[in-house]
N, CA, C and O atoms as a GROMACS GRO file, in nm:
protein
  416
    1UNK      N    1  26.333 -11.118  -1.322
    1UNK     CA    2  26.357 -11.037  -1.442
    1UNK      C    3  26.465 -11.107  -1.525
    1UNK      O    4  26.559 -11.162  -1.468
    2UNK      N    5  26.452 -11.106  -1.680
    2UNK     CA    6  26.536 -11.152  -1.734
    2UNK      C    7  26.628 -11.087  -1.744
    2UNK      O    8  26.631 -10.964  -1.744
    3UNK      N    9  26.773 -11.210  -1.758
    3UNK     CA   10  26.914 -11.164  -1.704
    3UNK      C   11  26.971 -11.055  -1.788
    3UNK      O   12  27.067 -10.992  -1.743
    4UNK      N   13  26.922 -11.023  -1.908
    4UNK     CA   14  26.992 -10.944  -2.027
    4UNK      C   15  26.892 -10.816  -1.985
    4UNK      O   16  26.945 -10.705  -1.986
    5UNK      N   17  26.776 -10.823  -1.954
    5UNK     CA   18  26.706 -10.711  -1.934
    5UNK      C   19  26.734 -10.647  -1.809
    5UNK      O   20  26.731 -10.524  -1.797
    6UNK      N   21  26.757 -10.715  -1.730
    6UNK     CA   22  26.853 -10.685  -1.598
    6UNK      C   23  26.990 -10.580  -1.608
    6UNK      O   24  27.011 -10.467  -1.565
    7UNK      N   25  27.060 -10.662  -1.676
    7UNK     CA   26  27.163 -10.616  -1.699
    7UNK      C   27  27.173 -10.485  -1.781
    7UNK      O   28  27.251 -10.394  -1.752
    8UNK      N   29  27.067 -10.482  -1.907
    8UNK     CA   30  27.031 -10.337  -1.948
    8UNK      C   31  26.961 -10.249  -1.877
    8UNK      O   32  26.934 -10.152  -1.948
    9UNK      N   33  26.908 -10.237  -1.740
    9UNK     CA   34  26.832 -10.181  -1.664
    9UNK      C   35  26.965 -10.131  -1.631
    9UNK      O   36  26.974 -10.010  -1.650
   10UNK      N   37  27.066 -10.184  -1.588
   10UNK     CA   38  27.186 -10.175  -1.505
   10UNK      C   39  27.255 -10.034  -1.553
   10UNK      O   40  27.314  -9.940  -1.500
   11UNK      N   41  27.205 -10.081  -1.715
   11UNK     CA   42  27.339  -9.974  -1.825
   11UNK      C   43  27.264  -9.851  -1.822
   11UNK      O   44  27.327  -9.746  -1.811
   12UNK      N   45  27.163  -9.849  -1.829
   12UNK     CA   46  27.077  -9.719  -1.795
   12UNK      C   47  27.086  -9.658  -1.656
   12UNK      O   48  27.037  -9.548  -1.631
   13UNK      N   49  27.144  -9.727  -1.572
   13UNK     CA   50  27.176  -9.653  -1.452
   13UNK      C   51  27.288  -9.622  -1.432
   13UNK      O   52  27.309  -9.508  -1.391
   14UNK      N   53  27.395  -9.708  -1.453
   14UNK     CA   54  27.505  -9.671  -1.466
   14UNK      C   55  27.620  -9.644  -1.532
   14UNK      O   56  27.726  -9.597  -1.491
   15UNK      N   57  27.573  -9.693  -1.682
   15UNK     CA   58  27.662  -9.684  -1.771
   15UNK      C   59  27.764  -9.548  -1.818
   15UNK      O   60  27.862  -9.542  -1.891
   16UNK      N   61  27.692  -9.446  -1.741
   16UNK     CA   62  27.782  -9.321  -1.744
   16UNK      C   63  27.917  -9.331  -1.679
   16UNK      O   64  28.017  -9.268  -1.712
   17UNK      N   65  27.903  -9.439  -1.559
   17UNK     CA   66  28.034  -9.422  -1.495
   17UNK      C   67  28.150  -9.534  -1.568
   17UNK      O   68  28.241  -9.567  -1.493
   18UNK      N   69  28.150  -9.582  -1.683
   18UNK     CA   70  28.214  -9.682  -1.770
   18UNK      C   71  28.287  -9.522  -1.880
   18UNK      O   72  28.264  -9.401  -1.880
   19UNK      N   73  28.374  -9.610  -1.954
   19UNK     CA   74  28.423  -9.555  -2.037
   19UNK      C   75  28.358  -9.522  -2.177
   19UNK      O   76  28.249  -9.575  -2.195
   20UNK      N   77  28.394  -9.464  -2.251
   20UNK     CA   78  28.294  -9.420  -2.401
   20UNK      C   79  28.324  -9.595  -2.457
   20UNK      O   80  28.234  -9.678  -2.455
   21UNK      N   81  28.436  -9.620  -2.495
   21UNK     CA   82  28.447  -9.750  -2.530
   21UNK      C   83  28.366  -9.832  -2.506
   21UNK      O   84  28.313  -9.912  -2.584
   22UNK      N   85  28.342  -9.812  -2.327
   22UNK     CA   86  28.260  -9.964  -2.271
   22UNK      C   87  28.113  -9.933  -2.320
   22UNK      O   88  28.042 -10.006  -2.390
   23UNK      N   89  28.093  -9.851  -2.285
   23UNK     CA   90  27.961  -9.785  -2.349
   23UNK      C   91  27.954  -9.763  -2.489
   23UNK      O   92  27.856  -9.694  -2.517
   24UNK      N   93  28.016  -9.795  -2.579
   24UNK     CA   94  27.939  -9.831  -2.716
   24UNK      C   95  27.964  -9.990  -2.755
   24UNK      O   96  27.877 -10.050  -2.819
   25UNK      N   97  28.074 -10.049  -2.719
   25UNK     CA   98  28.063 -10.158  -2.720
   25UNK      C   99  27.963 -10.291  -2.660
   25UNK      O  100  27.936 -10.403  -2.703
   26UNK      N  101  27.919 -10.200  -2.517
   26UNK     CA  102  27.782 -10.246  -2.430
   26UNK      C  103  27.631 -10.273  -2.512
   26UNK      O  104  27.558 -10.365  -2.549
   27UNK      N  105  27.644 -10.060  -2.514
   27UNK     CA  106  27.510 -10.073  -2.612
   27UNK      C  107  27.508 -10.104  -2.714
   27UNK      O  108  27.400 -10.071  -2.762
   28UNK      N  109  27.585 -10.165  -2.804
   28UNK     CA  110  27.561 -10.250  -2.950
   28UNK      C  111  27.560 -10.419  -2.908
   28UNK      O  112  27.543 -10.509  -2.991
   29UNK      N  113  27.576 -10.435  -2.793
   29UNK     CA  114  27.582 -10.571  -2.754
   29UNK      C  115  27.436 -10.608  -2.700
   29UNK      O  116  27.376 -10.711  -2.734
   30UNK      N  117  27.377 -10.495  -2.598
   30UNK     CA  118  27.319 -10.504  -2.504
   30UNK      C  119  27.154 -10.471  -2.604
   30UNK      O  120  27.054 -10.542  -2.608
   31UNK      N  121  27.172 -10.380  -2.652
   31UNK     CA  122  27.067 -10.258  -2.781
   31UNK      C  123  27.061 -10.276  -2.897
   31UNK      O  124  26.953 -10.286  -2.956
   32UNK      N  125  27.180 -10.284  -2.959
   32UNK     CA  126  27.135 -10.330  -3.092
   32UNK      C  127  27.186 -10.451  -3.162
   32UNK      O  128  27.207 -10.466  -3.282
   33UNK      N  129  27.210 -10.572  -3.017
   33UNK     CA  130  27.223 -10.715  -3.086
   33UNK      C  131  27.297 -10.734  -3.180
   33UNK      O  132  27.274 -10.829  -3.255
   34UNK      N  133  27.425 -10.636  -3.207
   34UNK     CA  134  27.550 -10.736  -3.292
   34UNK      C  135  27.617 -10.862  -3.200
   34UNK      O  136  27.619 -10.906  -3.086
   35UNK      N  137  27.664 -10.885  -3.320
   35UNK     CA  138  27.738 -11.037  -3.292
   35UNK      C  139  27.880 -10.969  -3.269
   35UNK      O  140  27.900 -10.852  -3.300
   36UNK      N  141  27.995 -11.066  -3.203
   36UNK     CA  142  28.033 -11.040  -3.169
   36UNK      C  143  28.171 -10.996  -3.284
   36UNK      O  144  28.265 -10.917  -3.280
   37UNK      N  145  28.112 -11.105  -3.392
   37UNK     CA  146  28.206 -11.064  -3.547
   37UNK      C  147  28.199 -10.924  -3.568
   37UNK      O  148  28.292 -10.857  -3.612
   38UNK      N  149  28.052 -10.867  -3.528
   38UNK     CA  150  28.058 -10.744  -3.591
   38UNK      C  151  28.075 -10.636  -3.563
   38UNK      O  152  28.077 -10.526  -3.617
   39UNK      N  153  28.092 -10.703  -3.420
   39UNK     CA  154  28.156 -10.545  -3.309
   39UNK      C  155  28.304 -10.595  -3.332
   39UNK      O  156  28.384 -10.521  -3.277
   40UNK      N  157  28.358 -10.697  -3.396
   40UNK     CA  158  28.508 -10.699  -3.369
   40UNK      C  159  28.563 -10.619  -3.452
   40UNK      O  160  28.666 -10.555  -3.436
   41UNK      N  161  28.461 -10.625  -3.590
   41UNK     CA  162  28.479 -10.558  -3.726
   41UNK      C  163  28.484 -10.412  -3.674
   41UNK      O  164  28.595 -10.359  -3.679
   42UNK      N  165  28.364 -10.330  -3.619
   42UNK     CA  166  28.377 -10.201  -3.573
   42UNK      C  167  28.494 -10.171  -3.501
   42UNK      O  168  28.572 -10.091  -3.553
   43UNK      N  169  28.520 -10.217  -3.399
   43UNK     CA  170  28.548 -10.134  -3.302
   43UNK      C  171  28.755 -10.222  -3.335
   43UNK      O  172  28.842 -10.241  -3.249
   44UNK      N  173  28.761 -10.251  -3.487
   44UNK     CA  174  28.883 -10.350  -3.487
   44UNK      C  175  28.994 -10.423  -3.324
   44UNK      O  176  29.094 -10.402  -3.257
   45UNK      N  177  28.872 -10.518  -3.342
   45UNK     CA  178  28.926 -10.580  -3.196
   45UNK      C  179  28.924 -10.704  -3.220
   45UNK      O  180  28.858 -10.737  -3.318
   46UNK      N  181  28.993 -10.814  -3.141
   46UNK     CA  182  28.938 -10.956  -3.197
   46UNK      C  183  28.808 -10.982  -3.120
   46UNK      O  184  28.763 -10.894  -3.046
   47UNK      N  185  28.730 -11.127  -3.139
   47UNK     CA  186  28.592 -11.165  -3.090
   47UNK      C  187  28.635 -11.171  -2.930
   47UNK      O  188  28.565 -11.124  -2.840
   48UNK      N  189  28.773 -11.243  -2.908
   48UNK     CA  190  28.786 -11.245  -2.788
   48UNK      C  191  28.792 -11.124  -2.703
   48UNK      O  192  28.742 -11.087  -2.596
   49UNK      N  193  28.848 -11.093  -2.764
   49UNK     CA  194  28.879 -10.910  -2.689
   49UNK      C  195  28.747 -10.856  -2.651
   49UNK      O  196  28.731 -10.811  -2.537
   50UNK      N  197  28.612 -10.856  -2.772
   50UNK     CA  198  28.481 -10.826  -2.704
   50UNK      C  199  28.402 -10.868  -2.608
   50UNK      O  200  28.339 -10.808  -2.521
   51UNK      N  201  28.416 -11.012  -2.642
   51UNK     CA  202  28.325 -11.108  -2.518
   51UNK      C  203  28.389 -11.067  -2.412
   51UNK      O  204  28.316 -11.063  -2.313
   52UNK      N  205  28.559 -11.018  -2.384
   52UNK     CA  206  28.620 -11.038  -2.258
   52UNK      C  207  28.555 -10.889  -2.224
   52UNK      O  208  28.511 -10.877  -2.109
   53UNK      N  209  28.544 -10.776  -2.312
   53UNK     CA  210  28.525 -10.646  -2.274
   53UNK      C  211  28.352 -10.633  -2.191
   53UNK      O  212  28.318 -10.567  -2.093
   54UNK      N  213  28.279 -10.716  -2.270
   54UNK     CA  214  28.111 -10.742  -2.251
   54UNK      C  215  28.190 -10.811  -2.111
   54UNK      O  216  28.193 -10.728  -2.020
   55UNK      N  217  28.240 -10.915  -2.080
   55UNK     CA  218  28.169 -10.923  -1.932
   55UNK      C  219  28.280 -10.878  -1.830
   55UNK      O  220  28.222 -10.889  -1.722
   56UNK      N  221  28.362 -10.850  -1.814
   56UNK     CA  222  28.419 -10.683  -1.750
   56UNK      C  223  28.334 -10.628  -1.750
   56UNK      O  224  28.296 -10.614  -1.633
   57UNK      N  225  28.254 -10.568  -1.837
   57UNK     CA  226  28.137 -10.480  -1.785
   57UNK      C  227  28.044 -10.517  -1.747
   57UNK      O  228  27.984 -10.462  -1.655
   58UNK      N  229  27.995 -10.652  -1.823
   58UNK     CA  230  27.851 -10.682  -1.675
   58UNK      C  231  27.873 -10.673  -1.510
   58UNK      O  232  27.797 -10.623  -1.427
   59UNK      N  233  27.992 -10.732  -1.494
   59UNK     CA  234  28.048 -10.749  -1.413
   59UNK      C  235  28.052 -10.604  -1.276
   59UNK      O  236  28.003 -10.601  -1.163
   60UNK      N  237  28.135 -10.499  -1.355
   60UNK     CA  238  28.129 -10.381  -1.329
   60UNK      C  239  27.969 -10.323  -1.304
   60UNK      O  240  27.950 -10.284  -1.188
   61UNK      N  241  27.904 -10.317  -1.355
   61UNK     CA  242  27.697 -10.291  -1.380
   61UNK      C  243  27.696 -10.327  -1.270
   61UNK      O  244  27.704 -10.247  -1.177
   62UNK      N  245  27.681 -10.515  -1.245
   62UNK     CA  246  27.679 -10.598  -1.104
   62UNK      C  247  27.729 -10.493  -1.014
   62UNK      O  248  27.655 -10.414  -0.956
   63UNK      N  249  27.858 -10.495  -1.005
   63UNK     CA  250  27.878 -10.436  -0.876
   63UNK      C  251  27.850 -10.288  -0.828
   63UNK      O  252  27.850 -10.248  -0.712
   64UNK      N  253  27.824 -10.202  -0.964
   64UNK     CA  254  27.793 -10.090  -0.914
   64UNK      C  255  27.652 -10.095  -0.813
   64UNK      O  256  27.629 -10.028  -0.713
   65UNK      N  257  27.574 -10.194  -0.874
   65UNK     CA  258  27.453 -10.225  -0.850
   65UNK      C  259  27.459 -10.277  -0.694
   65UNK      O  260  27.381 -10.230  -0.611
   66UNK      N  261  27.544 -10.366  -0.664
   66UNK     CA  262  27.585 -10.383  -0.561
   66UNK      C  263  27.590 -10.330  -0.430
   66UNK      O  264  27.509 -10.354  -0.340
   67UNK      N  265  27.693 -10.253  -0.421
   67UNK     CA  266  27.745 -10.152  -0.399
   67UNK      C  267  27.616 -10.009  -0.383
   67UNK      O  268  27.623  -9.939  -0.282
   68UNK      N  269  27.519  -9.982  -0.479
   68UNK     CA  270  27.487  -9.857  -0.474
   68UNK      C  271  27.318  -9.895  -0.461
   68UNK      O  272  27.240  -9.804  -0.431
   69UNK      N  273  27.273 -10.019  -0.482
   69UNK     CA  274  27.148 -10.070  -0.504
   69UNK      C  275  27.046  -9.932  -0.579
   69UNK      O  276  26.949  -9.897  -0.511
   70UNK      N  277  27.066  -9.870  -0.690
   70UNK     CA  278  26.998  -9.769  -0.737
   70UNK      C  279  26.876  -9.805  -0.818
   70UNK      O  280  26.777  -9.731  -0.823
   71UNK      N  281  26.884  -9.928  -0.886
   71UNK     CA  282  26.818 -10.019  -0.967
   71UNK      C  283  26.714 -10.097  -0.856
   71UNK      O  284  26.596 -10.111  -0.889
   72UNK      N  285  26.757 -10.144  -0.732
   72UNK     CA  286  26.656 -10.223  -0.652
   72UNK      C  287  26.546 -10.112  -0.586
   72UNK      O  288  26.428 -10.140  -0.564
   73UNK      N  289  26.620  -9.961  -0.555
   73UNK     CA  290  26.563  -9.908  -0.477
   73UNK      C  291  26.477  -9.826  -0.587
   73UNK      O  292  26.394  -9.752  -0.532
   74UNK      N  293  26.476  -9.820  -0.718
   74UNK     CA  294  26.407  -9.764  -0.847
   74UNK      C  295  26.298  -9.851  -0.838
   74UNK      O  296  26.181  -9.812  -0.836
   75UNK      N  297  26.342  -9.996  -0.833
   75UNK     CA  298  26.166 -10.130  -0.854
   75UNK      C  299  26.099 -10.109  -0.712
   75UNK      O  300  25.983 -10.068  -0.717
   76UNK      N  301  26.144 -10.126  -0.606
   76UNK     CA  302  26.076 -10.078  -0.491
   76UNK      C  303  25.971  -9.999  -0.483
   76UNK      O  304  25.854 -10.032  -0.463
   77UNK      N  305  26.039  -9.841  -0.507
   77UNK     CA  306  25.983  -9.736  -0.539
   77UNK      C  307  25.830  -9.746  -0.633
   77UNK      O  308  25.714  -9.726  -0.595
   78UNK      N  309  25.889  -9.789  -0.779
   78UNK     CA  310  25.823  -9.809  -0.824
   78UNK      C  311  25.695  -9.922  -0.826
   78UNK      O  312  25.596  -9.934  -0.898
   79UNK      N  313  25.751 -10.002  -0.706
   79UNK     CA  314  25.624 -10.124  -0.674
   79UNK      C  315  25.534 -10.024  -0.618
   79UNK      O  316  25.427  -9.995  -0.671
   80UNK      N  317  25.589  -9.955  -0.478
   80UNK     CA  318  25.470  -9.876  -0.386
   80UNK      C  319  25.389  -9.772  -0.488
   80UNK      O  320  25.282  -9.735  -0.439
   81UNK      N  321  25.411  -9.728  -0.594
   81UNK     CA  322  25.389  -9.607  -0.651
   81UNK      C  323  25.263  -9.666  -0.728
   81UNK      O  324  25.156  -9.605  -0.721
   82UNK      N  325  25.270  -9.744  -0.775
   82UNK     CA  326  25.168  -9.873  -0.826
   82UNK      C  327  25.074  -9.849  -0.758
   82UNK      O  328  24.968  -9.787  -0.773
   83UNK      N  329  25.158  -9.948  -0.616
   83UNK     CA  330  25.026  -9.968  -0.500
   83UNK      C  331  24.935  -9.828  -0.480
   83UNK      O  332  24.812  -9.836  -0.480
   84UNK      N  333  24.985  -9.735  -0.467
   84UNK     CA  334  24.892  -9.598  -0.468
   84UNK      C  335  24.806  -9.579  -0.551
   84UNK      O  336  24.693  -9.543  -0.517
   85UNK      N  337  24.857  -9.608  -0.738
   85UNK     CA  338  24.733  -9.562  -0.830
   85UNK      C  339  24.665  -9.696  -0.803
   85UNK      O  340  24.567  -9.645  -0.749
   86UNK      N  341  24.647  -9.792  -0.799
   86UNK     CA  342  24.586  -9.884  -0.793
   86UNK      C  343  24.486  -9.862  -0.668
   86UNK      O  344  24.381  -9.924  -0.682
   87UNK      N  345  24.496  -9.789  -0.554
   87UNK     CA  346  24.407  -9.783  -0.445
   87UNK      C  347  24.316  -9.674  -0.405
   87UNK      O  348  24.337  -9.553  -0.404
   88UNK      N  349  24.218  -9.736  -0.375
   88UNK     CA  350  24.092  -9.624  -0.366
   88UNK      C  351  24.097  -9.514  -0.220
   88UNK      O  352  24.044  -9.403  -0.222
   89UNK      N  353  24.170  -9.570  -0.098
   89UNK     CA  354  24.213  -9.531  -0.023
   89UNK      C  355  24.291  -9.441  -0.009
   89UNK      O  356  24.409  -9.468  -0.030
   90UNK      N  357  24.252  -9.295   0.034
   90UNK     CA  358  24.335  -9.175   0.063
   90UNK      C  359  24.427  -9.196   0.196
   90UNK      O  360  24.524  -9.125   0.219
   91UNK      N  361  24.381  -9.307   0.285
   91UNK     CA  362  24.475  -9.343   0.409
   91UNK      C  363  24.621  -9.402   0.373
   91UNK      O  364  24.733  -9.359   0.401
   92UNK      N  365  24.567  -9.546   0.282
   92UNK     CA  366  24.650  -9.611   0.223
   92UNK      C  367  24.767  -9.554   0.139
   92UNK      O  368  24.882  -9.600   0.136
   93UNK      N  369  24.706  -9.414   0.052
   93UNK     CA  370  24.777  -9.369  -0.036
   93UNK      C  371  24.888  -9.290   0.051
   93UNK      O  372  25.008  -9.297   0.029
   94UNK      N  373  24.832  -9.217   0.150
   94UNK     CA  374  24.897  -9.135   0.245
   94UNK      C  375  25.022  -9.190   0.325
   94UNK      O  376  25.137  -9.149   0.327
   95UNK      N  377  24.960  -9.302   0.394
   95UNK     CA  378  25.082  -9.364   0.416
   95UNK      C  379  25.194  -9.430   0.345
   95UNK      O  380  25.305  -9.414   0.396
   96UNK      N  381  25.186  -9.489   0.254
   96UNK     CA  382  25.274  -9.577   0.140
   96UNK      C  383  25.330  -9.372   0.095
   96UNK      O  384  25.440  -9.344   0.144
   97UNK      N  385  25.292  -9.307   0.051
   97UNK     CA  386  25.350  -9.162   0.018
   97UNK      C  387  25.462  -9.143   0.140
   97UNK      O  388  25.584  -9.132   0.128
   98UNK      N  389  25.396  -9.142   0.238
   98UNK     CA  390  25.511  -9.114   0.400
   98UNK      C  391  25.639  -9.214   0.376
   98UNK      O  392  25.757  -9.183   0.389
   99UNK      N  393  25.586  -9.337   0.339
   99UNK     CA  394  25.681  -9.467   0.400
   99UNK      C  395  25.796  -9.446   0.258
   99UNK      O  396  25.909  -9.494   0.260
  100UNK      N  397  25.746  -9.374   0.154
  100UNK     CA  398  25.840  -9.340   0.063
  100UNK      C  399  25.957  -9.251   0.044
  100UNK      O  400  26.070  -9.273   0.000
  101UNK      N  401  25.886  -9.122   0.097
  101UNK     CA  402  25.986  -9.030   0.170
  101UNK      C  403  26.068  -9.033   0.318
  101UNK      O  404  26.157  -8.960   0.360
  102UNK      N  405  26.015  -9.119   0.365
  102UNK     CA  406  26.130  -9.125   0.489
  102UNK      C  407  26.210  -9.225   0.457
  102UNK      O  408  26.312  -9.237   0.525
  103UNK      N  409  26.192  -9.294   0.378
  103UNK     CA  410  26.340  -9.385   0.283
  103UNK      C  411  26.402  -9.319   0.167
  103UNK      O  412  26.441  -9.405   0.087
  104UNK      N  413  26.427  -9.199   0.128
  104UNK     CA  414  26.447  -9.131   0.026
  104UNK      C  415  26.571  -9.054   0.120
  104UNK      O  416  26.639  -8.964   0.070
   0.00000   0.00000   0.00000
């Protein structure tokens, strides 16, 4: 998965536990692709101050991710869940259903 799409998968999982700051400065970085002139302009900060704030928080994402794997165990999930509509098998479906809830 690409690394920026990664990393926005991340902010959707965890970006609640960041500050309002980190979280608008994220999602205009991450969502709506300002530069870094123009979040310095908003949020009156210098360029350095943003880039340093952007990866403090990737950083932070990383490790929540780490730490809580909520994002790995979401693609997982969502691989087997696949495998079910995709199969004609009520055995198959049955089990991959079991093997989901006893990891939950």
């Amino acid at each position: 998965m690409e690394e920026k799409v990664h990393d926005g998968l991340l902010f959707d999982f965890y970006g609640e536990l960041l500050t309002k700051k980190q979280q608008e400065i994220y999602r205009d970085y991450a969502f709506e692709d300002l530069s870094l002139s123009e979040m310095a302009e908003e949020f009156q900060m210098s360029r350095q101050g943003i880039s340093e704030m952007i990866h403090r928080v990737t950083k932070l994402l990383r490790g929540y991710e780490e730490k809580l794997g909520l994002l790995s165990e979401y693609t997982r999930i969502q691989a087997l869940a696949k495998e079910i509509a995709e199969s004609d098998s009520l055995e198959f479906c049955h089990s991959k259903a079991e093997e989901i809830m006893k990891q939950l």
